[in-house]
N, C-alpha and C positions, 0 to 999 in steps of 0.2 A: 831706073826704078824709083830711085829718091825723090826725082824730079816729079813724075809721076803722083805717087804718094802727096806730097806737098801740093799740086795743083789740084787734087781730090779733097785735099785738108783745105786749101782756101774757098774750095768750089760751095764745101758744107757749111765752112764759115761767114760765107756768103748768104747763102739760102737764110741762115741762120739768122742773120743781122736781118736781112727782109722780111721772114718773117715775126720777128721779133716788131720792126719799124710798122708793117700792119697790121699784128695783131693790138699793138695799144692803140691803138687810136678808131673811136667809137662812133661808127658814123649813123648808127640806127639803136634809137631807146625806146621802149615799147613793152608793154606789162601786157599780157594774156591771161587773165584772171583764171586759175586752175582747180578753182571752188569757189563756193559761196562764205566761206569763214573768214578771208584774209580781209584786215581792217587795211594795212599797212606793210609795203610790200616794197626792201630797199633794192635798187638797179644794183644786181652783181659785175660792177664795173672792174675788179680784179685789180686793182689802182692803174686802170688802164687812162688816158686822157681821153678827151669827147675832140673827135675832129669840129674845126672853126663851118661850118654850115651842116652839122648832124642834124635828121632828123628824130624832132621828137613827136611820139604819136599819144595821145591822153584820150582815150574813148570816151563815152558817155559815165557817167555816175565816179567817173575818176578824177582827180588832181594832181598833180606833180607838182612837188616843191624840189628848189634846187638850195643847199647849202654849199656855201664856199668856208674852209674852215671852221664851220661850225657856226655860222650864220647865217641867219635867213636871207636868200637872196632872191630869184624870178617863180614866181607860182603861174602853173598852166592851166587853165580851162580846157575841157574834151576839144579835140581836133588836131590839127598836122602842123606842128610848128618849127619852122627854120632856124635852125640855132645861128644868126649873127648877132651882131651888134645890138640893131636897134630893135631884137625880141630878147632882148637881155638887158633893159636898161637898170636895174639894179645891181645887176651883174659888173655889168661895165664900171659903174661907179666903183663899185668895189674892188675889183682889177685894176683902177686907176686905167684904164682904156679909152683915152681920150680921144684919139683917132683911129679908131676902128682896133681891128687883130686879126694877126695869119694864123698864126700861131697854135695848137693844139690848148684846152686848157683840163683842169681840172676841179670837178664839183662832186658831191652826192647828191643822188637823183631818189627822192621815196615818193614813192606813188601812193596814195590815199583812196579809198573806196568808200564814195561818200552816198551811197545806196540806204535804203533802211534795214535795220538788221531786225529779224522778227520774231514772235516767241522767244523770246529771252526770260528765262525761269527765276522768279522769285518765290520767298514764301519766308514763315518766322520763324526763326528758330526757335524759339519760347514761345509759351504761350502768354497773350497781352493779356492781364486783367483790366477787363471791361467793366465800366459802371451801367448798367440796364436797369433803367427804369420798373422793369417788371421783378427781375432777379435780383435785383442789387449790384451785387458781383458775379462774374462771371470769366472765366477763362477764355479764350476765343485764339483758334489757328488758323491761320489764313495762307492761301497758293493763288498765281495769278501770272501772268507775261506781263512783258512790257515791249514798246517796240525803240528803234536810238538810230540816230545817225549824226555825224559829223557836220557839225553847223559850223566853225571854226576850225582851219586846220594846224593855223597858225598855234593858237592857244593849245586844242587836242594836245600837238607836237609837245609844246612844252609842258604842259603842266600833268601832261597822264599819261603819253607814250614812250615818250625817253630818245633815244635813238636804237632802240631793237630793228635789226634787220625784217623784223617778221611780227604782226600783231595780228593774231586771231582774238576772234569774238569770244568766244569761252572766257579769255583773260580778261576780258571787260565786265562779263557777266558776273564773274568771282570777285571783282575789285568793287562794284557797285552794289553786291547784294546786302553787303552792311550799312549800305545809304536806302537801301527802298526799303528796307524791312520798320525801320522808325518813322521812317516820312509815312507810313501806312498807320502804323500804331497812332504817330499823330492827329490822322484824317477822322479815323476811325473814332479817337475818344470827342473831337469836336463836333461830329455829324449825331452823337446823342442815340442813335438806331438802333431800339430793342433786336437781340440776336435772334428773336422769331422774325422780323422782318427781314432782316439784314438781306436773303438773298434775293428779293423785291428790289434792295436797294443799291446793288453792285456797280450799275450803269454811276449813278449818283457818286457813289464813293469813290471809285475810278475818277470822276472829273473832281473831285474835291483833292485829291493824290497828287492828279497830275501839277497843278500849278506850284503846289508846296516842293515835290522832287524836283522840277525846273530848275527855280535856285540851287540846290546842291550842286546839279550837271551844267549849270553856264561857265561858270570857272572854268570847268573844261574843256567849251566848249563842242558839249554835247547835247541836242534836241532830245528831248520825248516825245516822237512823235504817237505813240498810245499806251494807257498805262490801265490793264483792264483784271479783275481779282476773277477767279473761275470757281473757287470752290472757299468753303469756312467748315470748319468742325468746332464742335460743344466737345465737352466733357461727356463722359457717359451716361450721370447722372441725368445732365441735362437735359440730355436727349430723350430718356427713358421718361424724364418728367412732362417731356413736350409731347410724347407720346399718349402719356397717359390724357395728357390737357386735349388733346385732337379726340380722342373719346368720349368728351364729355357727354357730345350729342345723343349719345348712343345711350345714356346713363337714364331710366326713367324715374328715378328716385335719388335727386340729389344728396339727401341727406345719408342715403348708402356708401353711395360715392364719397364723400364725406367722409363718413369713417374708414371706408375703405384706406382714404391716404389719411390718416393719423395711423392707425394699423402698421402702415408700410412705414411710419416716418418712427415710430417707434420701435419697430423690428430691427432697421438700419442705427438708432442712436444704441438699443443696446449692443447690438456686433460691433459698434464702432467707439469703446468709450473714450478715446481721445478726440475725437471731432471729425474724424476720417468722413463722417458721410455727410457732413455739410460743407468738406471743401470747395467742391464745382460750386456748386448754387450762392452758398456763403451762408449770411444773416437775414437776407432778403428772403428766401425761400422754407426757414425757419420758420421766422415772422408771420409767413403767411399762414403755414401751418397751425399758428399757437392760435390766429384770427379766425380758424376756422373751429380750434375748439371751441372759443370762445361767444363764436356769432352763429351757431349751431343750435343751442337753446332759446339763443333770442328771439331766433327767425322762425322757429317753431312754435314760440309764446305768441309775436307777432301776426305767424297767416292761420295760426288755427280756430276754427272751428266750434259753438258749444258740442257739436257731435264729436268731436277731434279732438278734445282738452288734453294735451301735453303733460305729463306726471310732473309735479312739482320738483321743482331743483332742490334738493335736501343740503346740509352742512356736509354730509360723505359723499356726495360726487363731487363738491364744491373744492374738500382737502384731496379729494382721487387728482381733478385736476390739477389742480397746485402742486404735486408731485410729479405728474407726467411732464409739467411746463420744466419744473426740477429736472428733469431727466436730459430733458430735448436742450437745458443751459448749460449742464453739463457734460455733454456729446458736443457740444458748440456751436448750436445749431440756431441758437437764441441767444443773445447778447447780455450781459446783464443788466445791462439800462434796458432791452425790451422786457425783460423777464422783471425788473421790478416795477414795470407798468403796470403788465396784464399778472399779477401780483397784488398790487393794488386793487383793480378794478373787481377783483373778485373778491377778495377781502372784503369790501363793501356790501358785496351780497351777505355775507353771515346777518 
């Protein structure tokens, strides 16, 4: 029975040592891509070794890098590759393998997924104050994709992916959105493009983007292959004001319309007596307002009529405005340097 027992015990110890002797040794490496998110995907070799003629298989949009210790050693292009000698000559060198090998050896194998990766979400997280030729200042939010792939795998490797077993796209998209969001604010204040145009001009500012965020992503070894903005928000004000502007057509008596918005701009500076209602727009859209009282009488004295003769501008409408201009300076709405222009220039009328 002992004997027995013991030739059982060796029979397992056996099996054991077998399959121990093939399970290390690697004779097929091959990635199955099991979604669309993995950048970077490392061979779970279990510190098994890669038998001396393993195949390795790299499909199409893939790469495989082999590290020996912790250096870079044979990079694969897609197709079926014989692991000997002379498909490993980096390899070799580094192994000191000067005349060939039998021998099982051992490398990390990561395979790279050098596809494009698409809709990739950016947007600002502040909002840019914009200089606008029409408004002055202006706040402006911007959303948009971009699209990236791995131009470099070498570089990629080192300088952004580390040695993670596993890189999803997500982690790329989180790591670069505090690079696209500046490079945009950048494009944006150089392209000069009144926020009424702006969405005319997306195509434009995307190709002005793209070049400037390049540079950030070559370090990494990372292309942009498209870099396109989908949507921008104003401020509410703005909006409301751009609103009113798209109206105008519709207006048969300017000089109504006119008052209409001193009315409105005056309604807003008293609810607002810290300056609250000329934040979005600024000083620019003050200004304009104060030009509107001001070239209001002129443009009446101007196109009228001997049937049509305009009521004389007296000294009390004259201090009326000089008040209201007071009001809209101290709401915030006018600068003091504007306000002691148009200040002056009515002072002249007395």
């Amino acid at each position: 029975m002992a004997n027995h027992i013991k030739n059982i015990n060796l029979t397992f110890t056996a099996m054991g040592l077998f399959d121990f002797i093939k399970g290390e040794l690697i004779e097929v490496i091959d990635w199955v891509e099991s979604d669309n998110d993995t950048v970077i995907w490392k061979f779970p070799d279990q510190d098994n070794n890669i038998k001396n003629g393993a195949q390795l298989t790299v499909r199409e949009s893939q790469m495989a890098l082999f590290l020996d210790e912790g250096r870079f050693a044979d990079m694969y292009e897609p197709g079926k590759h014989t692991l000997i000698t002379d498909n490993m000559p980096i390899l070799t060198t580094l192994k000191s393998w000067k005349h060939g090998f039998d021998s099982p050896f051992k490398v990390d194998v990561y395979y790279f997924s050098t596809k494009t990766f698409t809709n990739l979400k950016w947007g600002t997280p502040n909002p840019i104050i914009l200089r606008d030729p029409q408004f002055k200042q202006v706040r402006v939010k911007a959303f948009g994709t971009y699209f990236i792939k791995i131009d470099d795998v070498q570089k990629f490797f080192t300088e952004f992916a580390g040695t993670k077993p596993v890189l999803k796209i997500y982690e790329i998209e989180e790591r670069l959105r505090d690079i696209v969001s500046p490079k945009f604010a950048e494009a944006l204040a150089e392209a000069q493009v009144s926020v009424l145009d702006m969405v005319a001009n997306y195509t434009e500012l995307g190709d002005k983007v793209s070049p400037i965020l390049q540079q950030d992503l070559d370090p990494f070894g990372i292309e942009l292959v498209k870099f396109q903005i989908t949507s921008t928000s104003l401020p509410k004000e703005v909006e409301e004001f751009y609103d009113k502007m798209t109206n105008i057509n519709m207006v048969d008596d300017m000089a109504k319309f006119q008052q209409f918005q001193q009315a409105n701009a005056l309604e807003e500076a008293a609810k607002n007596p810290n300056g609250g209602a000329g934040e979005g727009i600024g000083a620019g859209l003050g200004f304009g307002m104060a030009q509107m009282f001001l070239n209001q009488n002129q443009n009446q004295h101007q196109n009228a009529t001997p049937q049509n003769q305009p009521k004389a501008e007296t000294k009390e409408d004259i201090m009326n405005l000089l008040k209201e201009l007071g009001g809209l300076k101290e709401s915030g709405i006018l600068t003091q340097e504007e306000f002691d222009t148009k200040k002056k220039e009515l002072l002249a009328r007395l």
